[in-house]
N, C-alpha and C positions, 0 to 999 in steps of 0.2 A: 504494500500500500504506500502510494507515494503522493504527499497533498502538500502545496506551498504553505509556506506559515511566516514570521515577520518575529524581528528581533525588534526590540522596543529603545529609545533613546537612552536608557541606559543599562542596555542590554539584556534586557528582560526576556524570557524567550515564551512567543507564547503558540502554545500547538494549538492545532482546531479543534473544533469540538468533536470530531469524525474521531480524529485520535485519541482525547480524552474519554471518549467515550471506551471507544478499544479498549484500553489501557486498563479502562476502572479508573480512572484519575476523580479526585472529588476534591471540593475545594479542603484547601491546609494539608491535604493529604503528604505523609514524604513521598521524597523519591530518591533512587540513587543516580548518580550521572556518569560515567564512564566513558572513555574514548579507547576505540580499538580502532586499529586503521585509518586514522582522520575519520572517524564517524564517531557521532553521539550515538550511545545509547542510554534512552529512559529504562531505569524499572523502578514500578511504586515497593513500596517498601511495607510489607504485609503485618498489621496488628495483631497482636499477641490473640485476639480473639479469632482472628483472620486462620492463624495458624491451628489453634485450639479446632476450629470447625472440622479441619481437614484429616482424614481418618488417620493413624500412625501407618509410615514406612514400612515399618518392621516392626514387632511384636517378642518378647523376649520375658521371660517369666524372672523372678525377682533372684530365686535358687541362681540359672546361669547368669544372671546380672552380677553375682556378688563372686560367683565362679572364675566372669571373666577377667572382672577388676580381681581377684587374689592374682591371677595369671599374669596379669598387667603389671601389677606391683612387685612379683617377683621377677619379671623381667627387665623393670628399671632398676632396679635395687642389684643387678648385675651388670 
């Protein structure tokens, strides 16, 4: 998707609303700004509720959680 947009007199950068919408952008929302390439990239920067919604990754019971950290701690501790 590629839509002209306008930098502001002091430098303000302002996307369309096409984009914003895309994005989920909402006003006061963060974002993060990165440059790869000579290119800008937006990404918004997801609320701890944002995250909270979204099902877990991975799933790991409390037993191998304290299994993996002993493993973990023996191997820095060498």
């Amino acid at each position: 998707m590629s839509v002209e947009g306008r930098v502001g007199s002091k430098g303000e950068l302002f996307p369309p609303k096409s984009i914003r919408e895309k994005l989920g952008l909402k006003p006061h929302m963060k974002v993060i700004y990165r440059v790869e390439n000579g290119r800008l990239i937006v990404e918004p920067i997801p609320t701890l509720e944002d995250v909270l919604e979204k099902p877990p990754e991975i799933e790991i019971s409390l037993e191998d959680f304290h299994r993996f950290r002993k493993e973990l701690s023996k191997e820095a501790e060498s």
